[in-house]
FIKE-215181 format. One record per residue: residue number from 1; x negated, y, z negated of N, C-alpha, C in turn. Coordinates in nm, 2 decimals, always signed. Layout:
# residues N
<r NUM, <X, Y, Z>, <X, Y, Z>, <X, Y, Z>>
...
//
This chain:
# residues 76
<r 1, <+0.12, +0.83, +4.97>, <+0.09, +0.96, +4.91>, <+0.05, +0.92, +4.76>>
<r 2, <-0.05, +0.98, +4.71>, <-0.12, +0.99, +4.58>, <-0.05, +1.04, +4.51>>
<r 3, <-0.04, +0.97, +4.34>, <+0.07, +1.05, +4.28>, <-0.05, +1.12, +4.15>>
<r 4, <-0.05, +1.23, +4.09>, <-0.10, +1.27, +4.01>, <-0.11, +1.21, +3.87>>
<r 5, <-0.21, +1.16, +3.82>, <-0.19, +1.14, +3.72>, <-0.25, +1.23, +3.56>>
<r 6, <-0.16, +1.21, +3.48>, <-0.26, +1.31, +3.36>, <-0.23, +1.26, +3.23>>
<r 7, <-0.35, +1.18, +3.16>, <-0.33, +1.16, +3.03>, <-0.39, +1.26, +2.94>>
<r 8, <-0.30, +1.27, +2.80>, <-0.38, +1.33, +2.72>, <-0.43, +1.28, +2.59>>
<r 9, <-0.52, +1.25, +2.52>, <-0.53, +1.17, +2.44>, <-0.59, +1.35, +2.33>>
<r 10, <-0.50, +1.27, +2.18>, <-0.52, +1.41, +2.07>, <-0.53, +1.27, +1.99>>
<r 11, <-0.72, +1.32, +1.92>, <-0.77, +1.25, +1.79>, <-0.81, +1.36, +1.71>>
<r 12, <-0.72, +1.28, +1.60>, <-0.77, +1.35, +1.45>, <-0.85, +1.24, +1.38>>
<r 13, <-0.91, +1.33, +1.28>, <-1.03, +1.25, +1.20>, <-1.16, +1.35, +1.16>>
<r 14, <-1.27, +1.34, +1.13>, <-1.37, +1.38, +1.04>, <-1.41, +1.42, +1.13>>
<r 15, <-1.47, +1.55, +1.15>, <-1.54, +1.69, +1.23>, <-1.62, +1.63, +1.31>>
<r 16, <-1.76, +1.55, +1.19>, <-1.89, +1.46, +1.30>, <-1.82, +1.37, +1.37>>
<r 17, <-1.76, +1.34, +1.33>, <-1.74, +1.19, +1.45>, <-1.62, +1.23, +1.58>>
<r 18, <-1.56, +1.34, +1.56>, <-1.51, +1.41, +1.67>, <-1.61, +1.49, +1.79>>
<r 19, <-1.72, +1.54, +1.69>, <-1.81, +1.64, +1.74>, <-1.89, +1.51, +1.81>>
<r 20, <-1.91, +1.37, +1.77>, <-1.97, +1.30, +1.85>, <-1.95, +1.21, +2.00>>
<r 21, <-1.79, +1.19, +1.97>, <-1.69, +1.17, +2.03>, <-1.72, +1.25, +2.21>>
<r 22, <-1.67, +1.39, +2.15>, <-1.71, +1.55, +2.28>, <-1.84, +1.48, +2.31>>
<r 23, <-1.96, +1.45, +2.24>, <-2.03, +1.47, +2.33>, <-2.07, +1.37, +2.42>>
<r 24, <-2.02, +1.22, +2.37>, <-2.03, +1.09, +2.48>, <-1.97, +1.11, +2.56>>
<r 25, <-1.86, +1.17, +2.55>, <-1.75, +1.15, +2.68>, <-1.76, +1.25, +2.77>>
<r 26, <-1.84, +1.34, +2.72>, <-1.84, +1.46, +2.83>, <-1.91, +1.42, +2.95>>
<r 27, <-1.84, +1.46, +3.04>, <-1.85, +1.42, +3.17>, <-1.87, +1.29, +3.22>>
<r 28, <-1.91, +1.23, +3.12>, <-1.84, +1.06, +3.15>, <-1.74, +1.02, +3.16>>
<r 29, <-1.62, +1.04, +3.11>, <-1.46, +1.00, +3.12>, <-1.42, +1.13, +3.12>>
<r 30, <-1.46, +1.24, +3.05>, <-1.37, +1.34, +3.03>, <-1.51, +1.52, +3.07>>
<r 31, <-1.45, +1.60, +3.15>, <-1.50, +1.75, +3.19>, <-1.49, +1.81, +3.05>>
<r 32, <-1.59, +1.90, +3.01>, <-1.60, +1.94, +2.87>, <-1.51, +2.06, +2.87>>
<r 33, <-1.47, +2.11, +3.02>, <-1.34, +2.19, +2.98>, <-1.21, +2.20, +2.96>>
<r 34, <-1.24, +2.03, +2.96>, <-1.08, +1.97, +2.95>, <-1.05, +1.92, +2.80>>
<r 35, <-1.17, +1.98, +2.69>, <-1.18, +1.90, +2.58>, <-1.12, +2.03, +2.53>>
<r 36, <-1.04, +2.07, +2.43>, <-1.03, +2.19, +2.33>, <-0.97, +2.13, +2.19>>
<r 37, <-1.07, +2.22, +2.13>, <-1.05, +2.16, +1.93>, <-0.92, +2.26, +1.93>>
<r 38, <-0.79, +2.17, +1.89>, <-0.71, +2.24, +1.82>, <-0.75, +2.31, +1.67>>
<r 39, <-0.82, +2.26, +1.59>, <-0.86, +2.27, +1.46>, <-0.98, +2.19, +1.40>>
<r 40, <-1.03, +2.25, +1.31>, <-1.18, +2.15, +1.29>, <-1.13, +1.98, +1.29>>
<r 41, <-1.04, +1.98, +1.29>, <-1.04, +1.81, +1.30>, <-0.92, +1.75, +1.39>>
<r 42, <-0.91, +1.80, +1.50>, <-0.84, +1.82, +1.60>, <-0.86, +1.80, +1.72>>
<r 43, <-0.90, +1.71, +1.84>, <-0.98, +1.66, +1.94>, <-0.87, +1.70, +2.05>>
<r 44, <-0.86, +1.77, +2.19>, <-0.79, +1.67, +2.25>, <-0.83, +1.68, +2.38>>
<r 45, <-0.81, +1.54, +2.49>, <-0.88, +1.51, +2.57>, <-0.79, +1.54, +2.64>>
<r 46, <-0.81, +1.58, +2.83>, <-0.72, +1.57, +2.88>, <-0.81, +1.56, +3.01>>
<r 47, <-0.76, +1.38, +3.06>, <-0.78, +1.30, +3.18>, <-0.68, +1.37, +3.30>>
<r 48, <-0.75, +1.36, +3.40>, <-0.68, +1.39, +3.51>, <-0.70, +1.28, +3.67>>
<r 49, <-0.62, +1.27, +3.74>, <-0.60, +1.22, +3.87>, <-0.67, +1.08, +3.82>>
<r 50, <-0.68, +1.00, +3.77>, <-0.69, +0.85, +3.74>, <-0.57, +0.78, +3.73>>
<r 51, <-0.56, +0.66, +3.73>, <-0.46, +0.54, +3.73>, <-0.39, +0.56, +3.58>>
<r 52, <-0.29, +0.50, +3.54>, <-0.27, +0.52, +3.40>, <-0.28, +0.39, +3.38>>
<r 53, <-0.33, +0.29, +3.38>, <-0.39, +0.18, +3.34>, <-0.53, +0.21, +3.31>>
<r 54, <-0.60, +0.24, +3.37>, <-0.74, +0.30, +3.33>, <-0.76, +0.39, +3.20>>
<r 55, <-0.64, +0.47, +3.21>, <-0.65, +0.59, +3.07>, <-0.63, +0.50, +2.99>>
<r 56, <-0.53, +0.40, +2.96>, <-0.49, +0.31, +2.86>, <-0.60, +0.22, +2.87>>
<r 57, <-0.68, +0.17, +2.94>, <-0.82, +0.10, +2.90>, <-0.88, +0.16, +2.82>>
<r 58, <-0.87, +0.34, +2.87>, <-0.98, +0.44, +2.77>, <-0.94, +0.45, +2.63>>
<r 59, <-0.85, +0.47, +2.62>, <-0.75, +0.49, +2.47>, <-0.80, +0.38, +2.40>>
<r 60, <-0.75, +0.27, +2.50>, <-0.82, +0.11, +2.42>, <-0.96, +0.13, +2.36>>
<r 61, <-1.02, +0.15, +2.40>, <-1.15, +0.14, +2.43>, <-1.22, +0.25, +2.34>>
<r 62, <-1.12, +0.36, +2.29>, <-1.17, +0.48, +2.16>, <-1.16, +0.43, +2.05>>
<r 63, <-1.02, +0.39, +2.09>, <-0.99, +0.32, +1.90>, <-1.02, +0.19, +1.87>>
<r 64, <-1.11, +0.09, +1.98>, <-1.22, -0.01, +1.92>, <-1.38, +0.05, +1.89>>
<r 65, <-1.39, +0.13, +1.94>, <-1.51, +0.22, +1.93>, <-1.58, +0.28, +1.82>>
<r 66, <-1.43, +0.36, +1.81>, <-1.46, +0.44, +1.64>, <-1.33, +0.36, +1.52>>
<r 67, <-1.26, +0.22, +1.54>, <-1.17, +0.21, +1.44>, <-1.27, +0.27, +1.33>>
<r 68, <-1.39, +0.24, +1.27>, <-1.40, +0.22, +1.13>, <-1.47, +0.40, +1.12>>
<r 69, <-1.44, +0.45, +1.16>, <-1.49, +0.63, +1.19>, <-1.40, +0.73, +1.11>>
<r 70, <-1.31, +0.70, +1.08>, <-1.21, +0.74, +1.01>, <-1.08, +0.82, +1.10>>
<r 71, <-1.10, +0.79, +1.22>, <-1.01, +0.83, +1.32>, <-0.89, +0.79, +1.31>>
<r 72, <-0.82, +0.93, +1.26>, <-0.66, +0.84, +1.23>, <-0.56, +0.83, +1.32>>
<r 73, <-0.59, +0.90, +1.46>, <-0.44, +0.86, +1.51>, <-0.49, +0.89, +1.66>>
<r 74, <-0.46, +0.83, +1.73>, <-0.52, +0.82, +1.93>, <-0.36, +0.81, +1.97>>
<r 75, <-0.31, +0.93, +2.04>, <-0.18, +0.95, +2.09>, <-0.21, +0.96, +2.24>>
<r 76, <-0.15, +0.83, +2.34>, <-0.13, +0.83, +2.43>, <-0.02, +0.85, +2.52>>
//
């Protein structure tokens, strides 16, 4: 039996580089209806039915991406 999985990943940081963020990942890793801005500087992603070792690749893989973006916090 398949178990469900669901990560959520909430970045904060500077408007452009969130607003750039939505648009690589859309539909690449993440459905754009699964993206909602809490506030202009407010991201949050939410992965569904994948491994949670994979989401933690993706996590990995944001905050080597944009460390120097001014992205202050990737909550996994």
């Amino acid at each position: 039996m398949a178990t469900p999985v669901i990560t959520v990943f909430t970045l904060t940081g500077p408007q452009d580089c969130l607003r750039q963020i939505a648009q690589e990942r859309a539909y690449r890793t993440c459905a754009p209806e699964q993206m909602v801005w809490e506030n202009d500087t407010t991201l949050v992603m939410t992965l569904e039915n994948g491994i949670g070792t994979s989401f933690l690749r993706h996590g990995d893989g944001l905050s080597d991406d944009y460390s120097g973006d001014g992205i202050l916090r990737l909550l996994r």
